[in-house]
N, C-alpha and C positions, 0 to 999 in steps of 0.2 A: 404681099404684106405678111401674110403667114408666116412665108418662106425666113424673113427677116428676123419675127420674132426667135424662132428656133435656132438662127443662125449664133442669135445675139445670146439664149441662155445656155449653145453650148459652148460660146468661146468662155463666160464667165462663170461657167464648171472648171473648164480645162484650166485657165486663173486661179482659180482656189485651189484646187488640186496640186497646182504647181508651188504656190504658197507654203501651204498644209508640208508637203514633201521637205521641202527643205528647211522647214523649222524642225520638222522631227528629228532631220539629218543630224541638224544641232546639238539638238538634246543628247543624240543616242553620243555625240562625240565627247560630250560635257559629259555624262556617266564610264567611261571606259576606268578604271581602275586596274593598279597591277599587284596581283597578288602571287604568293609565292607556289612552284610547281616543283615536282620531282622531275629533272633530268637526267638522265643517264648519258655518264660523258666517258669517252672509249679509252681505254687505257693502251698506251703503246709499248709499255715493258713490261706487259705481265697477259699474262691467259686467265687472269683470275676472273671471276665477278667486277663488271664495274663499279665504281664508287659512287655514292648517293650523294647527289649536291644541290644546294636551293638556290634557286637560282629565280629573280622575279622576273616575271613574261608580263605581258601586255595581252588581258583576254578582256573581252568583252560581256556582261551579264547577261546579255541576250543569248551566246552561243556557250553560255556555260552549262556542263551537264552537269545534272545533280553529282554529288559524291566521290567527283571524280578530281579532287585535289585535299592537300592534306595542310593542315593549319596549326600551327604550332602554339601549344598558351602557354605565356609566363606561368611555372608556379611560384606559390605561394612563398617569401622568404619574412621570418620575423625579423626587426631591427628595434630599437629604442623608443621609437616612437609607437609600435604596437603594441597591443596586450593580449598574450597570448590564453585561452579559454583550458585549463585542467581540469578533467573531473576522474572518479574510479566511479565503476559501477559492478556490481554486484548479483551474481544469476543464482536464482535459487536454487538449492539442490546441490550447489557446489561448495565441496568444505575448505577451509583457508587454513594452511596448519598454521599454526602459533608461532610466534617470534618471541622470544626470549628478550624479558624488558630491563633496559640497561640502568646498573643502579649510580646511585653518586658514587665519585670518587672516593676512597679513602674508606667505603662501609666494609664491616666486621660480619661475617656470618659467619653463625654458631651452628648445631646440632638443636641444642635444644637449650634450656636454661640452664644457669649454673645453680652446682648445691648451693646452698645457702648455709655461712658460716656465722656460728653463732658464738657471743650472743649479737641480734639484729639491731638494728634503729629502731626506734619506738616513734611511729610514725603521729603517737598524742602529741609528743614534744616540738613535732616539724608540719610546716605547711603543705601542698599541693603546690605541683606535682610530686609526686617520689616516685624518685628514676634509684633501681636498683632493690636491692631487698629492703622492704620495710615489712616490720612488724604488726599487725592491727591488734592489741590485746581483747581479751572476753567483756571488757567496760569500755570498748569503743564506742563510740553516741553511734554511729550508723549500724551498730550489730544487732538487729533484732531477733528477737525471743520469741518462741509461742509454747504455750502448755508449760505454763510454770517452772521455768530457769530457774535459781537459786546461787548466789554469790557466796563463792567457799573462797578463805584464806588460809596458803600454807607459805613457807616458805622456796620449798622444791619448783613451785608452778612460776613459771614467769611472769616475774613482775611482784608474783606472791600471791597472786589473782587467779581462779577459774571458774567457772560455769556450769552446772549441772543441773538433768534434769532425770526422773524417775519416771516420767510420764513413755510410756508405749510409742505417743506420735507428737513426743516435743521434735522443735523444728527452731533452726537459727538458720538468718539470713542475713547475705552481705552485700551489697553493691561495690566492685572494684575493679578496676583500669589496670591492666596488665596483660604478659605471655606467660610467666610462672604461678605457680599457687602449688604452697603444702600446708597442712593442719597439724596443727601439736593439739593433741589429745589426752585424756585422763583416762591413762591404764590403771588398774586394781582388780581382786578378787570378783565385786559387785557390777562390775561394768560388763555390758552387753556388745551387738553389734550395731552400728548405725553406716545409714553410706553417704556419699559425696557425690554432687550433684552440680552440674555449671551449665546454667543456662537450659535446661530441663533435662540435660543427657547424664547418666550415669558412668561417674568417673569407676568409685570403687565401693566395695564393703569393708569395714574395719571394723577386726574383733580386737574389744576394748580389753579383753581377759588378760590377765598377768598376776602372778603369785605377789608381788610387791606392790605398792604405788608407787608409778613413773608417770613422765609426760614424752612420751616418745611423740616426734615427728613422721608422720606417711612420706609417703617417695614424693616427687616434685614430677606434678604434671603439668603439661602444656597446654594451654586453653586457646592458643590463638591473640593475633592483638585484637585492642579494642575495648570496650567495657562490656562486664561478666553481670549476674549474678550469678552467687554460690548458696545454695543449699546443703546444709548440715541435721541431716533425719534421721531420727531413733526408729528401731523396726521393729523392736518391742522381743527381738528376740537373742539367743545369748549360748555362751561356749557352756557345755555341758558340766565346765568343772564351775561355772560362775553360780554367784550366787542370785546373781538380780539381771537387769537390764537397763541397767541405770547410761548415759551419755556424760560426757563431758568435753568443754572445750577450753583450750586452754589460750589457741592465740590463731591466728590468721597470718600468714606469712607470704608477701606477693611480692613477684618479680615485673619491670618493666623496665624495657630497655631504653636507653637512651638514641636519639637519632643518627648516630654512626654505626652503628648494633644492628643486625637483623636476623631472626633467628630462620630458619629455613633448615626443616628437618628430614631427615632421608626418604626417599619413595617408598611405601610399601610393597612388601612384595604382594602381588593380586595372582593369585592359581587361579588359571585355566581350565575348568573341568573337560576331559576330553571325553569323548563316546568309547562304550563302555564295548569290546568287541562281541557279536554278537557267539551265543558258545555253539559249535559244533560238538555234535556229538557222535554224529555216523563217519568217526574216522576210525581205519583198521591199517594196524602196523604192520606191512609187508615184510619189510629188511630193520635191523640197526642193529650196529655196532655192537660187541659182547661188552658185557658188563663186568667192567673194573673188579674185582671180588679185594676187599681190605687186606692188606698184609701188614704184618707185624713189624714192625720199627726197631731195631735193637738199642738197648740203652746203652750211649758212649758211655766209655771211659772214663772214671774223675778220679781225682788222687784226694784220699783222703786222707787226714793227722789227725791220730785218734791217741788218746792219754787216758790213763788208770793210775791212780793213787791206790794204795793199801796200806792202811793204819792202825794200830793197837789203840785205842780210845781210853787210854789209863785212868782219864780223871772224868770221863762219864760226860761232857760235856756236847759230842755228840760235831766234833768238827775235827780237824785234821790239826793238830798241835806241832812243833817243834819236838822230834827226836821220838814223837809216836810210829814214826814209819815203820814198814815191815818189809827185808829186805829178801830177795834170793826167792820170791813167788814166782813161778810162771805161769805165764800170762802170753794166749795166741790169740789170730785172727781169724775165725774158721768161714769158708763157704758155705752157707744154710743148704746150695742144693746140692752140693756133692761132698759135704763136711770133708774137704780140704784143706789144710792149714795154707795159709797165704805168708801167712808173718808169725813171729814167736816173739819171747823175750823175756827176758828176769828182771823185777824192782831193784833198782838201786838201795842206798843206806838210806834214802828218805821216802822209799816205798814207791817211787816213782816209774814208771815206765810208760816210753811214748812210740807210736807206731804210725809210718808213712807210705801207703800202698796204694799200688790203680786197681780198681774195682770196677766191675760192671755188672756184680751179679749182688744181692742182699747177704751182709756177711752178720756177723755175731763176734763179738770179742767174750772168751773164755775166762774164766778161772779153775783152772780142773781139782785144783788141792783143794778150796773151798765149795767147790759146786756150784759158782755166781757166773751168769752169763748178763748180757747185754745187746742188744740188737741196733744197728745203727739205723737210722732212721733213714728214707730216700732227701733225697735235700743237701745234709748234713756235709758239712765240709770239716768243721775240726769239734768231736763230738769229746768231754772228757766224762770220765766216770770217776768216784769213788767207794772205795769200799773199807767200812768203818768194822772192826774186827770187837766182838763182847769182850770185856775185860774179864768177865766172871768166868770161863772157860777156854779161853784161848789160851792160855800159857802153856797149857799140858799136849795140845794140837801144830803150835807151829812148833818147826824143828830147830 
């Protein structure tokens, strides 16, 4: 009976077993996939390298070795229906040079602003904005005062109107929208120096001093666009010939450009200070070259026309008259360093005589009957002389 039992649960082992077997068979057939491998396929007209081809095999995942086939992935293509992600980013430390920002079509750059021709627009008479030069006079409502301003009327002063103060630390202030600005001022004897001031930086000083009363305009500085204010400050101090240190203002004159305009004005030049080299001083001169010694240069050649007049001065008037001449003097040209005569010559009937020689050396023109000489001068190209003879004594002297 034993025997039986044992019989019985090893046939319905070896049952299940056989079962089990062949379901698994199953599965592993149901899993086989083919995926793609490198083959290498021989080539028959060439000795090269064979050529790399994909080719799909039939392997099973059970007898696949790790790593040992290569798999190809679509990339990435954009079409219309994606949206593709841009960003820039940014490492510190790294500098980014500049690009040059492109202006509108059709705009004007200038240097700097234009003079201003006068006389301006009187910007009382016109609204806001004023595009170009307007004039703000010393009774504009936004021109503030301090330390007792005073309103003077002439006719010289624009408009006929100006502004003055005697005070040390009188002070006029302006609020204005512009790239130009210059000041017309009250020049005279009593006027001081006061400066200009935009937006706390010092433009300039102006000495108010002038032997007249004018109203001269400063030069036309460039402040930038944008809205200013301008300070106008007495320093209480004054040109030596003046009498006081008195200020005045006579008008405000602003430039802004219009929106095709931009003013864009030249680079400054910026010096480099370079190292200064350090000085040596334990150096000793072996060899150099002998030393040049100056020589003398000889004076060219020049041709000079030299003329002598000689005159009887009858009527005492002290000039060469018609028919005063004296005729038949001789008259030469002598070398000062080896008193050589160069050239001669005798007056004609109007006392006249003229002389044409190259020279290189300083000569002297003669009169030897009267004893009157002359030196020509270095320079001199066509030198004349005269010589005016006493009336009270001569007549007995010439021949």
């Amino acid at each position: 009976m034993r025997r039986v039992i044992l019989v019985t649960i090893a046939a319905l082992c070896i049952a299940t077993w056989g079962i089990a077997f062949m379901l698994l068979s199953r599965s592993l057939q149901a899993k086989t996939i083919i995926l793609p491998t490198l083959m290498v396929l021989p080539s028959a007209t060439s000795i090269e390298p064979p050529l790399s081809t994909w080719l799909p095999t039939a392997i099973s995942t059970e007898r696949l070795p790790p790593k040992s086939f290569a798999t190809a992935l679509p990339s990435p293509t954009a079409t219309l229906a994606q949206r593709l992600l841009i960003f820039s980013a940014w490492m510190p430390g790294v500098p980014i040079e500049p690009t040059q920002t492109r202006l509108p079509s059709g705009t004007v750059l200038i240097p700097a602003p234009p003079n201003p021709v006068e006389p301006l627009i009187d910007a009382t008479d016109n609204a806001p904005p004023f595009i170009g030069w307007f004039s703000f006079e010393s009774d504009y409502p936004t021109v503030q005062y301090a330390q007792n301003w005073l309103e003077r009327f002439t006719t010289a002063a624009s408009h006929g109107e100006y502004h003055r103060t005697d005070s040390p630390s009188g002070m006029a202030t302006f609020a204005f929208e512009g790239e130009g600005l210059r000041i017309r001022y009250v020049a005279a004897t009593n006027m001081g120096l006061f400066q200009i001031a935009v937006d706390g930086k010092l433009l300039d000083t102006i000495d108010a001093y002038a032997e007249d009363l004018t109203f001269p305009g400063t030069q036309v500085y460039f402040v930038g666009s944008g809205s200013h204010l301008l300070q106008i400050q007495a320093t209480g101090r004054k040109n030596a010939l003046s009498d006081r240190t008195a200020v005045g203002l006579d008008a405000i004159q602003v430039y802004r450009s219009d929106g095709s305009t931009k003013i864009v004005p030249p680079p400054e030049l910026t010096i480099n200070p370079t190292p200064t080299p350090q000085q040596v001083t334990d150096i000793q001169l072996v060899g150099a070259p002998a030393t040049v010694q100056p020589t003398a240069t000889p004076i060219s050649p020049r041709v000079i026309t030299a003329s002598v007049v000689i005159a009887y001065d009858e009527n005492g008037n002290h000039a060469v008259d018609p028919a005063e001449g004296v005729a038949s003097i001789s008259v030469r040209v002598v070398n000062t360093t080896t008193n050589q005569v160069i050239a001669s010559g005798f007056t004609d009937e109007n006392g006249y005589v003229k002389f044409q020689v190259l020279m290189d050396t300083p000569v002297q023109i003669v009169v030897p009957y009267f004893g009157k000489t002359w030196t020509i001068q270095s320079g001199t190209t066509s030198p004349a002389f005269t010589l005016l003879l006493n009336p009270g004594n001569q007549p007995g002297l010439i021949p």
